[in-house]
C-alpha positions as CSV (number, residue, x, y, z in Angstrom):
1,X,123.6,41.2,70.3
2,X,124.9,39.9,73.4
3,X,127.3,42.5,74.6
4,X,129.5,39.9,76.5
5,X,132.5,41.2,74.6
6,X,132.1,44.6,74.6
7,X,131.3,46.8,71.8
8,X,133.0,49.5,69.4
9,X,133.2,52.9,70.9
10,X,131.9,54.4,67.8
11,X,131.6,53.5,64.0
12,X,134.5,55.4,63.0
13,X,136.5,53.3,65.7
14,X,135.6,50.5,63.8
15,X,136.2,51.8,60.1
16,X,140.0,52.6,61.2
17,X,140.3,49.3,62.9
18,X,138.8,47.2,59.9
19,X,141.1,49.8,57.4
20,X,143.7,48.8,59.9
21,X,143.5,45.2,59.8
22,X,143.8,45.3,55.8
23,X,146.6,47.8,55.1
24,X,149.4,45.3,56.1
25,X,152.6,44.4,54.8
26,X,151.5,42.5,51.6
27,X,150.0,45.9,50.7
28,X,153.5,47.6,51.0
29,X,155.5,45.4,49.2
30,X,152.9,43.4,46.9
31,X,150.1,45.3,45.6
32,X,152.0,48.2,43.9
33,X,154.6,45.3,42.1
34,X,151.2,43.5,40.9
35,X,150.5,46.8,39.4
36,X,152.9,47.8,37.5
37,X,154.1,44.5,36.0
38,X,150.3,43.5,35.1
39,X,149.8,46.6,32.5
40,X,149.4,49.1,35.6
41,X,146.2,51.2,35.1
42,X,145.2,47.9,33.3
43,X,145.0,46.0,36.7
44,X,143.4,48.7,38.4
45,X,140.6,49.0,36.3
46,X,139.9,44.6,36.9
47,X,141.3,44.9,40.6
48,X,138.7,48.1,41.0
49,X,135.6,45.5,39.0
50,X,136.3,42.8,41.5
51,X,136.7,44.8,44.6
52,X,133.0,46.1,43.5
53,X,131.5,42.5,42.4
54,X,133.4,40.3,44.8
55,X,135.3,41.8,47.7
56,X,132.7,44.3,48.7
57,X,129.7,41.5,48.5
58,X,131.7,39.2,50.6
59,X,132.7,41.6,53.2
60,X,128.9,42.9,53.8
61,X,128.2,39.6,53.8
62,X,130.9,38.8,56.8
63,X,129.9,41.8,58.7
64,X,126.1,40.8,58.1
65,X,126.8,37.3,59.6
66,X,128.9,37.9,62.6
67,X,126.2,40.9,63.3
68,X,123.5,39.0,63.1
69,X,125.0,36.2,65.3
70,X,126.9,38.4,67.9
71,X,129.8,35.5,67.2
72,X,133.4,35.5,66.3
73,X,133.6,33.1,63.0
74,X,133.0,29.5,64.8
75,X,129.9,30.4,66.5
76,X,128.5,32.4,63.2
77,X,129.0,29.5,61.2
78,X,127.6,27.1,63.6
79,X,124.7,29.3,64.6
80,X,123.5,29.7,60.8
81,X,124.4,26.6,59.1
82,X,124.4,22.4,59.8
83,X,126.5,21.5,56.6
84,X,128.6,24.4,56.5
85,X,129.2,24.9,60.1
86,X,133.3,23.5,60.4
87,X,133.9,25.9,58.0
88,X,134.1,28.3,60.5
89,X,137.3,26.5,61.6
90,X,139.2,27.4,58.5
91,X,138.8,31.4,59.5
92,X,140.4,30.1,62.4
93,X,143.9,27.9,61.1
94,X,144.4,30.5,58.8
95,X,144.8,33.6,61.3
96,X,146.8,31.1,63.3
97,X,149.2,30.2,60.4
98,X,149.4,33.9,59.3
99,X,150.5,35.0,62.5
100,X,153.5,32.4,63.3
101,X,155.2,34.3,60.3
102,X,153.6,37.3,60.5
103,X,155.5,38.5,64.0
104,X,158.7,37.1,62.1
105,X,158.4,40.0,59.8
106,X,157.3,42.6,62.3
107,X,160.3,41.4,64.1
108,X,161.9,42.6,61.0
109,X,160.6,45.9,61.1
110,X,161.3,46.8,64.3
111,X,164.6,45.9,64.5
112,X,165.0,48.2,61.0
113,X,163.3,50.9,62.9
114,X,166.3,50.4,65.6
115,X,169.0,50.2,62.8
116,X,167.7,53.9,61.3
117,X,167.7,55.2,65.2
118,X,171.1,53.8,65.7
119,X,172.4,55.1,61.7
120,X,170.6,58.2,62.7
121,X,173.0,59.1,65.9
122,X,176.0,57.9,64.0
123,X,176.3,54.5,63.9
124,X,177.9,52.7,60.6
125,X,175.1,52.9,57.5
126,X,175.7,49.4,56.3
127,X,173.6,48.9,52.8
128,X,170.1,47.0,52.3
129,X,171.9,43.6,51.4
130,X,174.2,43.9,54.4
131,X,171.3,44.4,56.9
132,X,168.8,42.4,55.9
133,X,171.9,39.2,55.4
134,X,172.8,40.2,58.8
135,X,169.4,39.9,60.1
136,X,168.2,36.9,58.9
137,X,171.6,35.0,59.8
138,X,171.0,35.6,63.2
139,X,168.5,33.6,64.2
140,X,168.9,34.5,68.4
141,X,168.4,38.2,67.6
142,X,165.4,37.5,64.7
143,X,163.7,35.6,67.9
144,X,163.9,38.7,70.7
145,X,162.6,41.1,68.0
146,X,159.6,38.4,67.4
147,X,158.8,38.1,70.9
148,X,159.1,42.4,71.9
149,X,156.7,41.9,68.6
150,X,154.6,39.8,69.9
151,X,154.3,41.2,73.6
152,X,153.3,44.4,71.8
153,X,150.3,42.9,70.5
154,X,149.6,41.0,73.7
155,X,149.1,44.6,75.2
156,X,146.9,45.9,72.5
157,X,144.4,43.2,72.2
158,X,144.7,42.0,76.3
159,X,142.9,45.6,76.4
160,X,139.7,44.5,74.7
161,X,138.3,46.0,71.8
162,X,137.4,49.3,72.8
163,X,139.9,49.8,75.2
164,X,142.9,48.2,73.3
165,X,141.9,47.8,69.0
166,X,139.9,51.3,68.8
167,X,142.8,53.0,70.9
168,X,145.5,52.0,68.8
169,X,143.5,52.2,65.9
170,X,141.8,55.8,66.1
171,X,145.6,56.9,66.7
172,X,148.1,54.5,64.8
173,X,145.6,54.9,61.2
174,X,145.9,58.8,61.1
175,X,149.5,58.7,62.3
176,X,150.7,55.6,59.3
177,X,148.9,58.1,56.5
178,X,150.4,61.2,57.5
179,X,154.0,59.2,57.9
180,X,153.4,57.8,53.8
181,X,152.4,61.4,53.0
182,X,155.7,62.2,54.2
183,X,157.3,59.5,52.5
184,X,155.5,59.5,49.7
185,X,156.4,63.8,48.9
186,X,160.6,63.1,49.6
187,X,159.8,59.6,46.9
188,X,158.7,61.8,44.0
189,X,161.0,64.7,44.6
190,X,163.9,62.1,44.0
191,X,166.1,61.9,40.6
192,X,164.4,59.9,38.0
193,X,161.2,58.9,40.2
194,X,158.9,59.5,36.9
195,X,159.8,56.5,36.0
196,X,158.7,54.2,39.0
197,X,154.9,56.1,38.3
198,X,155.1,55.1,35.1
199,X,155.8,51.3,35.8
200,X,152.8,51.4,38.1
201,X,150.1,53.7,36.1
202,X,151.2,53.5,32.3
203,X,149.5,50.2,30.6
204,X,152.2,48.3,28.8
205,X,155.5,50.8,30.3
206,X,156.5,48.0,32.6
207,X,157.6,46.0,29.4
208,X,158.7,48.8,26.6
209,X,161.1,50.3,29.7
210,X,162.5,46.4,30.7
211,X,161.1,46.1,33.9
212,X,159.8,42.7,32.7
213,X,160.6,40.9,29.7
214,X,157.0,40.4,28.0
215,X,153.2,41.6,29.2
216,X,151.4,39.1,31.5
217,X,147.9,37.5,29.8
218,X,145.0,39.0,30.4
219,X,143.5,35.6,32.4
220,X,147.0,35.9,34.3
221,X,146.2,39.5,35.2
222,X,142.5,38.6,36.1
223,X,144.6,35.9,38.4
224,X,146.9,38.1,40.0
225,X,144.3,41.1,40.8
226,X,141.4,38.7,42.1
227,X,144.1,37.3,44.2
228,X,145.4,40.4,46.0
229,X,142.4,42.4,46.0
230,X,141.1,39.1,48.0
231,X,143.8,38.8,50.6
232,X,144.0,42.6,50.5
233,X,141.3,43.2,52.0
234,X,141.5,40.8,54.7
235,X,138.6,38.3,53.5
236,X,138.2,34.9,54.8
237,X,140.5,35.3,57.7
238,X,137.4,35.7,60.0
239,X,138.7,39.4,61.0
240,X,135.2,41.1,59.4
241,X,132.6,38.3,61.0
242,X,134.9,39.3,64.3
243,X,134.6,42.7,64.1
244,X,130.8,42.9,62.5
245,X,129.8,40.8,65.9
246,X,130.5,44.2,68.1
247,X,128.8,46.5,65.7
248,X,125.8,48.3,67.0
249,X,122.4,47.3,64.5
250,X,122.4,50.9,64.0
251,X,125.3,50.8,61.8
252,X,125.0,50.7,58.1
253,X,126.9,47.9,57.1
254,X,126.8,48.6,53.0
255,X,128.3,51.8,53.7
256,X,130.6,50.8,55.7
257,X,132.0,48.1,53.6
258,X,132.1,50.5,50.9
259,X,134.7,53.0,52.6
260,X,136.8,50.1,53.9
261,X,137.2,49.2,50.2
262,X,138.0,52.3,48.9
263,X,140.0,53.0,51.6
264,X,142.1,49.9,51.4
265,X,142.6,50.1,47.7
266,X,143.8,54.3,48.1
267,X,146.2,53.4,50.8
268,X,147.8,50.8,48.8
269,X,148.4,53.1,46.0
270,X,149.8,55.5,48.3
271,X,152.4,52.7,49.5
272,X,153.2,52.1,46.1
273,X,154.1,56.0,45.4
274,X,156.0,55.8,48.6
275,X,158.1,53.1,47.9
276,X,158.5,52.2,44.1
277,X,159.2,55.9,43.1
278,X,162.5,56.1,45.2
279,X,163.2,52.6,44.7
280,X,163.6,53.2,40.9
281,X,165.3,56.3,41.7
282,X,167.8,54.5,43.5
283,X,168.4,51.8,41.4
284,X,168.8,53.8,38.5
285,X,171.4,56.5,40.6
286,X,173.4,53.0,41.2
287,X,173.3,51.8,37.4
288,X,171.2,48.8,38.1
289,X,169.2,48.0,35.4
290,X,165.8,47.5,35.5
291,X,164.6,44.6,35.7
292,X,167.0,43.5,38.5
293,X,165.5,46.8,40.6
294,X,163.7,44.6,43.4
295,X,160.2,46.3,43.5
296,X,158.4,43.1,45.6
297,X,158.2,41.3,48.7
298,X,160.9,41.5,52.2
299,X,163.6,42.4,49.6
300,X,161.6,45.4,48.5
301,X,161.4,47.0,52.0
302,X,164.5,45.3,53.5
303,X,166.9,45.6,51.3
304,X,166.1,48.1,48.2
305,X,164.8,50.6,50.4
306,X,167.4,50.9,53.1
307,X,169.7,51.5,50.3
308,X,167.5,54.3,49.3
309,X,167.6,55.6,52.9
310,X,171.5,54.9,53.1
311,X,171.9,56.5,50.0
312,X,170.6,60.2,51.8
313,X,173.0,60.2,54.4
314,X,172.0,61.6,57.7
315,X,168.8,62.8,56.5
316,X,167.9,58.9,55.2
317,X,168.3,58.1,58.3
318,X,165.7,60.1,59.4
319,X,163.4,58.8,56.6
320,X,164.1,55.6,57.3
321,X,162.9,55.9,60.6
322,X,159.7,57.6,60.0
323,X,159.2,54.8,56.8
324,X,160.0,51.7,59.6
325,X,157.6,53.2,62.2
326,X,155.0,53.7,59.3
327,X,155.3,49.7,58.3
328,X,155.3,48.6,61.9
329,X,152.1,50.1,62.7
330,X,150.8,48.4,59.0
331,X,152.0,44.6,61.0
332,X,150.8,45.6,64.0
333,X,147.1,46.8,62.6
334,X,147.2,43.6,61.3
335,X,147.9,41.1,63.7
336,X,145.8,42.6,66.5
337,X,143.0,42.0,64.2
338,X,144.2,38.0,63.6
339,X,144.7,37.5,67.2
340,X,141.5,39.1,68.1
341,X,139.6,36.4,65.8
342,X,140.9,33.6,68.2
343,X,140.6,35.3,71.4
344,X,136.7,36.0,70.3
345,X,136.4,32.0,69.3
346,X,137.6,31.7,73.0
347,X,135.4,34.2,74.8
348,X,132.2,33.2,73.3
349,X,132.9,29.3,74.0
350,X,133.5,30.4,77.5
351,X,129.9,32.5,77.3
352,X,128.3,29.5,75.8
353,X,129.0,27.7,79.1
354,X,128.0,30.5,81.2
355,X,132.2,31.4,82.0
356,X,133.0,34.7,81.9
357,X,136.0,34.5,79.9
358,X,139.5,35.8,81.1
359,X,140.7,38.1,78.1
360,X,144.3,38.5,79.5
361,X,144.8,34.5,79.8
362,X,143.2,33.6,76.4
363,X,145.1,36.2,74.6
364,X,148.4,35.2,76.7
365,X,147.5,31.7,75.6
366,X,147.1,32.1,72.2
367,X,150.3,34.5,71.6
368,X,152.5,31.6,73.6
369,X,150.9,29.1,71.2
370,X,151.7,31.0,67.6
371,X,155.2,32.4,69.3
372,X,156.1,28.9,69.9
373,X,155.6,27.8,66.1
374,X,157.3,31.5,64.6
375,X,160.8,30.6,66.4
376,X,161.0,27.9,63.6
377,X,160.3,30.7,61.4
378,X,162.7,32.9,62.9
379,X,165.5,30.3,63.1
380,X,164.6,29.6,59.4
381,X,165.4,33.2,58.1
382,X,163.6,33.2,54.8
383,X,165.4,29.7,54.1
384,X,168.5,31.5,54.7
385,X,170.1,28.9,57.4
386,X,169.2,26.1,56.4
387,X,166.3,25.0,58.3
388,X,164.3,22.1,57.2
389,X,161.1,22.7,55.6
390,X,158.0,20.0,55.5
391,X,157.4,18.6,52.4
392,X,160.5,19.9,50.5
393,X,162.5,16.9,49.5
394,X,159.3,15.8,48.5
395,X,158.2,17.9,46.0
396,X,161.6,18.7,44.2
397,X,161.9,17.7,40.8
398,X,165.1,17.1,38.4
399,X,164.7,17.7,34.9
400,X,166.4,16.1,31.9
401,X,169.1,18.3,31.9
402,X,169.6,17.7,35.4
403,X,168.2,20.9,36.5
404,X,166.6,20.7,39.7
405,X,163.2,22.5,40.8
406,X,160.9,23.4,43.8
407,X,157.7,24.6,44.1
408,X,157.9,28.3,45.7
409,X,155.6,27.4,48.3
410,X,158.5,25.2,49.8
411,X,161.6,27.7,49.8
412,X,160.9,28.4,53.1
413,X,159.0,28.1,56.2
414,X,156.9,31.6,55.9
415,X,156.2,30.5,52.3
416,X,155.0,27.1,53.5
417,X,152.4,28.3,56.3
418,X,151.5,31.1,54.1
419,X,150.5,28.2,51.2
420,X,148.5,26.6,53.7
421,X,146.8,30.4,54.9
422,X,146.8,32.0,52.1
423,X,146.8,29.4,49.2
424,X,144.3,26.9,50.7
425,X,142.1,27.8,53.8
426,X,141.1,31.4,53.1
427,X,140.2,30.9,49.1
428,X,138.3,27.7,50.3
429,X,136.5,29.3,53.3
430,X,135.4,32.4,51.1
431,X,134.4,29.8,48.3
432,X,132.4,27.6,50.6
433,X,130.6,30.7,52.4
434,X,129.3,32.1,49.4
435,X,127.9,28.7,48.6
436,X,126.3,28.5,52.2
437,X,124.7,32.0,51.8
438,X,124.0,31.9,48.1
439,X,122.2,28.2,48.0
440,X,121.7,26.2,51.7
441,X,120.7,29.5,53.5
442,X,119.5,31.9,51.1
443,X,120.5,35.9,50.9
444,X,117.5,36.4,52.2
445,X,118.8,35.4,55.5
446,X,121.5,38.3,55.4
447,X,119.7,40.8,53.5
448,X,118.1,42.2,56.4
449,X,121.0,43.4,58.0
450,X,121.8,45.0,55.1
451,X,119.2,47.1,54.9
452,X,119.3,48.1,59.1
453,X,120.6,51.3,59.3
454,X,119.8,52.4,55.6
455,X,117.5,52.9,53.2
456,X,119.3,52.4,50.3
457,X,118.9,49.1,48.4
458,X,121.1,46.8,46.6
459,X,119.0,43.5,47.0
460,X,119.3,42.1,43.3
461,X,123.0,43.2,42.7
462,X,123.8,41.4,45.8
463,X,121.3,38.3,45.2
464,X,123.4,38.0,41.2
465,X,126.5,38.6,43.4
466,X,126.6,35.8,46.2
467,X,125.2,33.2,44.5
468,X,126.9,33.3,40.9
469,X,129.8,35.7,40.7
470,X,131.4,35.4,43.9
471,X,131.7,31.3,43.9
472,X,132.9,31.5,40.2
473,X,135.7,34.1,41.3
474,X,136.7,32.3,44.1
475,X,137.4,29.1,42.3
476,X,139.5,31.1,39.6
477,X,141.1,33.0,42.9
478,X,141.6,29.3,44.8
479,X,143.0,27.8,41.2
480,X,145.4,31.2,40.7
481,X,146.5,30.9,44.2
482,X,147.6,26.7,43.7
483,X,149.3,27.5,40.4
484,X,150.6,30.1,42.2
485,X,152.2,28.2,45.2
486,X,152.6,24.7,43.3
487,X,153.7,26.1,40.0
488,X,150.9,24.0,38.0
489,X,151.5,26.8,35.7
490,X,147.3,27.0,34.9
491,X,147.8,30.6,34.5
492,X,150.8,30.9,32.4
């Protein structure tokens, strides 16, 4: 491997980056909701099966490939493959969609961190509704805490990935899960917390307490697990080609893949005890009844939590500091990772023509180029000011009764350039790489990485795998994620 680009310190530098780039914000407020209101140990057991069977098959098989290459996700895919090699390009769009919004919402957290600092030395506690309204209302102040965002990535990643990824990595990873061990013990100690467990562990309590009016189907669960366990663990984004293209061939890349799994999954329970715990709690202290609790998405950490920490007094304050800081450095983990996928696109095109790439330029570059696009974001505020979104006259519909509708995807601008990362380009791109290893190239072509650094073999699980349950999961995964987005209602 051409060493152009610079190389991982050391494999556990690596591990907490790649754990890094998957514990984000849509583990925080998304994967503990899925939980508990698709039968809760019910949707473990399936999101466990196809973590095993799909995401940890496809994320060898990324590692393998942009090891094998030495490439970010262009080069790979062009370097291995003549009828599958612009699909490379889709692990591109989608990092550069995900991040015009994603800097939006760790805008959002930062500034949250500066409300608790502010509440904290005696400034008015206003509640969750009052914040966040305040917040996204102002679109001037949503668009300096994007861009401090956004400069504190530039920092990170401008330093290279030893020097910049590893270093905030090997100390932000440690630091986030001792802050949600912190979080997570005041959660469970609050009034009434038993019962946020139970909606996430106990099969069917979501329902018989009224959390949710009646149980998901089984295909519907299938849906939502295969979905977030996908975007979870940061597949198809090109982040894990990215990162396997600076591991050393000594590494063992079926291990490795293994703890990031695990890993990924364990933290994301751990954010669930942290948060849905004390937001039932809460809710429950306020007489709000269940199922208007909000136990998902921005609302979830924006909103129902700061009235948690409000709720404390002084000492919420405090919390709500160390909870803010802990979901800051889950964006931030994240979007170095995305940003690093395009810079790497960058520096090898620049090696390919015998440039030495400028790291501090292409990064500058690209952060000026998905800045530019989240000010629309920014001004947009959730769909809160009014902004016009593409495509949504469009696709409204009025009913008989003269009830108009819209497609989620198309509430608001974060919604509609997550439809087109999330809902379209990643799905595909994982769909269409398991074809290209699974049929035109043949595992045979990545199973040697996967046995470089170990002796341990998994060649006929991972043969079954690639070619036959991967594709099939992805096409249920791609079909869940449309209904999802368009409202097709397939999955009903």
């Amino acid at each position: 491997m051409k060493q152009h680009r610079g190389s991982w310190g050391s494999n556990m530098g690596f591990i907490l980056a790649a754990i890094g780039s998957a514990v984000g914000l849509g583990n925080i407020w998304g994967f503990p909701y899925k939980m508990g209101k698709s039968g809760g140990f019910t949707f473990l057991v399936v999101y466990a099966i196809l973590a095993i069977f799909v995401g940890f098959v496809v994320m060898a098989t990324e590692l393998a490939m942009g090891r094998k290459t030495g490439k970010g996700i262009v080069g790979a895919f062009c370097d291995l493959s003549q009828k599958f090699k612009w699909v490379g390009w889709l692990g591109v769009i989608a990092p550069f969609f995900l991040l015009c919004f994603y800097v939006v919402l760790g805008g959002y957290c930062l500034e949250y961190v500066v409300i608790n600092i502010t509440q904290l030395f005696g400034a008015e506690a206003l509640s969750g509704s009052a914040s966040f309204g305040a917040m996204v209302t102002n679109p001037i102040r949503c668009m300096v805490y994007t861009f401090i965002f956004t400069a504190i990535n530039f920092f990170i990643v401008r330093g290279g990935i030893q020097g910049g990824i590893e270093k905030f990595s090997t100390v932000g990873m440690p630091a986030l899960f001792v802050m949600l061990v912190v979080v997570i013990i005041r959660s469970l100690t609050l009034p009434n917390a038993i019962e946020g467990v139970k909606f996430m562990f106990v099969p069917g309590y979501a329902v018989s307490a009224g959390f949710i009016s009646e149980s998901p189907s089984f295909i519907n669960i299938l849906s939502t697990a295969g979905g977030q366990m996908f975007f979870s663990l940061s597949l198809a984004m090109g982040i894990m080609i990215t990162y396997g293209s600076y591991l050393g061939k000594q590494e063992n890349l079926l291990k490795n893949s293994g703890i990031i799994v695990f890993a990924d999954t364990f933290v994301a329970i751990m954010a669930g005890l942290a948060v849905i715990p004390a937001a039932v709690s809460n809710g429950i202290a306020n007489g709000v009844a269940l199922s208007d609790i909000q136990l998902g998405g921005p609302n979830l950490l924006f909103v129902t939590l700061q009235d948690v920490f409000v709720s404390m007094g002084t000492m919420g304050s405090l919390f709500g500091v160390v909870f803010y800081v802990l979901v800051l450095i889950a964006a931030i983990s994240s979007v170095i990772s995305l940003i690093e996928v395009i810079a790497t696109m960058f520096m090898d095109d620049a090696h390919a023509k015998n440039k030495e790439g400028n790291r501090q330029k292409i990064v500058m570059g690209i952060c000026l180029a998905f800045f530019a696009v989240s000010l629309v974001v920014a001004a947009d505020g959730l769909g809160s000011n009014g902004v016009w979104v593409p495509f949504q006259s469009m696709l409204t519909t009025v009913a008989a009764d003269g009830t108009v509708s819209m497609p989620v995807f198309v509430d608001c601008w974060l919604d509609f350039l997550d439809c087109l990362a999330e809902g379209i380009a990643m799905p595909l791109g994982a769909l269409l790489m398991s074809l290209m290893v699974g049929f035109e190239l043949g595992p045979e072509t990545i199973l040697p990485e996967l046995h470089t650094g170990t002796k341990f073999r998994m060649d006929k699980f991972y043969i079954i795998c690639i070619k036959y349950v991967v594709p099939v999961a992805m096409v249920f995964i791609l079909l869940g994620q449309l209904s999802s987005f368009f409202g097709f209602g397939w999955f009903a």
